[in-house]
Phi, psi and omega in degrees: 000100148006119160073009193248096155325117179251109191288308195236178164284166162223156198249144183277101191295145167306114197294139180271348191255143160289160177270342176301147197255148353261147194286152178228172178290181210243104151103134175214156167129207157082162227220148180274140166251164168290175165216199195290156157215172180230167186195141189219115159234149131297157157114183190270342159246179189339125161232151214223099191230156157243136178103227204250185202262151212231177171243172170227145182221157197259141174284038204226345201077011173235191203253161194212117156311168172263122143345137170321147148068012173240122163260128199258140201239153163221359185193133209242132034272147195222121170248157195200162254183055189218194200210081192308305198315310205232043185184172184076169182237142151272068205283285198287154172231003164197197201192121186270031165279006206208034214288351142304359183241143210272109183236041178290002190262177195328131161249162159268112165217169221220120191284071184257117171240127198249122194297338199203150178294149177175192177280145198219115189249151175206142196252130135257143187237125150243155146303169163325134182045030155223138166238104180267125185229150207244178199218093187237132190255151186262320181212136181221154163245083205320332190261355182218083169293142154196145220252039160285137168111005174289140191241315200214169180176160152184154164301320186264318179206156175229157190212125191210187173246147209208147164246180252252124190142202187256126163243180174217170193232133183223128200239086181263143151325075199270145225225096179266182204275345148271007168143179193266171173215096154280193204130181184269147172231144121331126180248102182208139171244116202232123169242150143237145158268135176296136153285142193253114181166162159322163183226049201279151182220147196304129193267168161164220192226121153227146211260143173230174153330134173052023187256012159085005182102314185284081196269179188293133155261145177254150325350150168210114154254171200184206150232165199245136188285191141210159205229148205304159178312133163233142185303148192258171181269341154316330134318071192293179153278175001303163211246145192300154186250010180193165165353277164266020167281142200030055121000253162313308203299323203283328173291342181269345157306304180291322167315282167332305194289287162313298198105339193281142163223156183199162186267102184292158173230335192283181183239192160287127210298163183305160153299307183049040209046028148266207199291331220190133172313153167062021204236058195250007150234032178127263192206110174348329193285346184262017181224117158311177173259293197299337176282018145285315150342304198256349230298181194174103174253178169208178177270060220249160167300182187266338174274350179278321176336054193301159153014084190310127214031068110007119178263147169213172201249143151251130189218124159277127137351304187315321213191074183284337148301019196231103179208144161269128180264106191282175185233149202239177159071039179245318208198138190236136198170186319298165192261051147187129216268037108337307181275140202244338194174181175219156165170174218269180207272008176249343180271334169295323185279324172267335181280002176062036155231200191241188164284167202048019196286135144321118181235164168259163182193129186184169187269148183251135169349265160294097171322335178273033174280151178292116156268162189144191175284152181205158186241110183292132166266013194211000000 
């Protein structure tokens, strides 16, 4: 990029997107892991939890019991481990971010205090013939539950902003034209707090591949793909020999680092003439886990190239208070210079867009900037 200082040269990596029109994302499918928890429940039924034994705290900074028949999170990523057949009550019966969909069978609830306003995400994994649906409420009454006060809601995941205090989570029973489908389920819930501050971004020109001379102006918005996983320096070899092998173990690395949780999808970026799935910027050993997390390529030249992890901003147009800080100069893509960048299925998730969604994109002022989500003030 024009006018953007550079310490060393960089050699130009094997691109992970294709040139073929329509770029679709790299990889779809794939499965969730634990990650660490902490759980605190009462009552009379079963409960089947993972991690350590917890405190219960008030969102206020003082202390509050848990409730009867409630599990209460205090840490995050936070996993659970449960069973509608044989637990729960079947109190709500519908939900009004959802007053059509039938959720009478057995719930779950889950007490969640969160230290600071920020995002707040939730996962359910279920089997065959079980449908779990997960729910986040701004307020309940653990002794009369109803399903008013909905934010969110989803088969696979719900997601909301969320302040500083107690929220709550309801992991309910969906209710088909033959019967409710209770079963065993997965749980897993993740906050971050945003970093707070400008979102200021660097102006110039970056020269892409092929592009005649004719360069990106920066800021530049457009669209952005998304795009597949790539292996960490955390990963030893042997390195995956296919889409999804060792997978999960990357997702539950990546969850634990980030903070973030989600139902995941993408796969390992493609071969493309390495050696190994996930293998699109070389050699592992040169990507942290949290900048993969966060990761963010473009088609820039190889003299263009910046720096391995670079901070750059992403932002909608929509809602320019809303930005992730990717980390750039890991992977150079996608190769068609229609598209302005790439990045991954957790910076799309928190900014609540898809692949090819417009996005702003740019180098960020301050370098020092956290990556992750930020509430732009500027």
């Amino acid at each position: 990029m024009t006018n953007i200082r550079r310490a060393v040269p960089w050699v130009l990596l094997l691109a992970a997107c294709s040139s073929e029109e329509p770029i679709g994302p790299e990889g779809t499918g794939g499965a969730g892991a634990a990650a660490t928890t902490t759980t605190t429940s009462s009552g009379s039924g079963a409960t089947t939890t993972s991690g350590s034994t917890s405190s219960t705290t008030s969102g206020t900074g003082g202390f509050a019991p848990c409730p009867d028949g409630v599990t209460c999170v205090t840490s995050f990523p936070f996993t659970d481990m449960r069973d509608t057949s044989t637990e729960g009550s079947a109190v709500i019966p519908s939900y009004d971010c959802s007053p059509d969909t039938d959720e009478g069978g057995s719930e779950i609830l889950y007490r969640v205090t969160v230290p600071a306003d920020g995002f707040l995400s939730v996962a359910v994994y279920d089997g065959d013939g079980v449908d779990i649906d997960v729910h986040i409420l701004t307020e309940l009454d653990p002794a009369a539950p109803a399903g008013t006060s909905c934010v969110d809601r989803g088969d696979l995941q719900a997601s909301a902003d969320v302040m500083q205090g107690d929220v709550w989570v309801v992991a309910d029973t969906w209710v088909s034209g033959s019967g409710a489908q209770p079963g065993p389920f997965k749980l897993d819930i993740g906050f971050i707090a945003a970093s707070v501050g400008s979102c200021a971004m660097q102006t110039g020109e970056m020269p892409r591949v092929g592009d005649g001379g004719v360069h990106l102006t920066m800021p530049a918005t457009g669209p952005v793909v998304q795009e597949a996983h790539l292996v960490t320096q955390s990963e030893p070899a042997p390195f995956p020999s296919s889409s999804t092998e060792e997978l999960a173990e990357h997702y539950a690395l990546s969850q634990t680092q980030t903070g973030l949780v989600m139902h995941r999808a993408e796969l390992w970026a493609p071969l493309e003439g390495g050696r190994f799935y996930g293998a699109g910027i070389g050699d592992p050993a040169d990507l942290p886990v949290l900048d993969e997390g966060w990761y963010v390529n473009m088609y820039w030249t190889p003299a263009a190239r910046p720096p391995k992890g670079t901070r750059m901003i992403l932002r909608s147009p929509n809602d320019p208070t809303r930005a992730v800080v990717v980390a750039a100069g890991y992977e150079t893509g996608p190769s068609d210079l229609s598209r302005i960048g790439g990045t991954t299925e957790e910076t799309h998730y928190y900014l609540g867009s898809q692949h090819d969604a417009e996005l702003e994109l740019g180098i960020a002022e301050d370098q020092s900037l956290p990556l992750g989500p930020r509430r732009c003030s500027q």
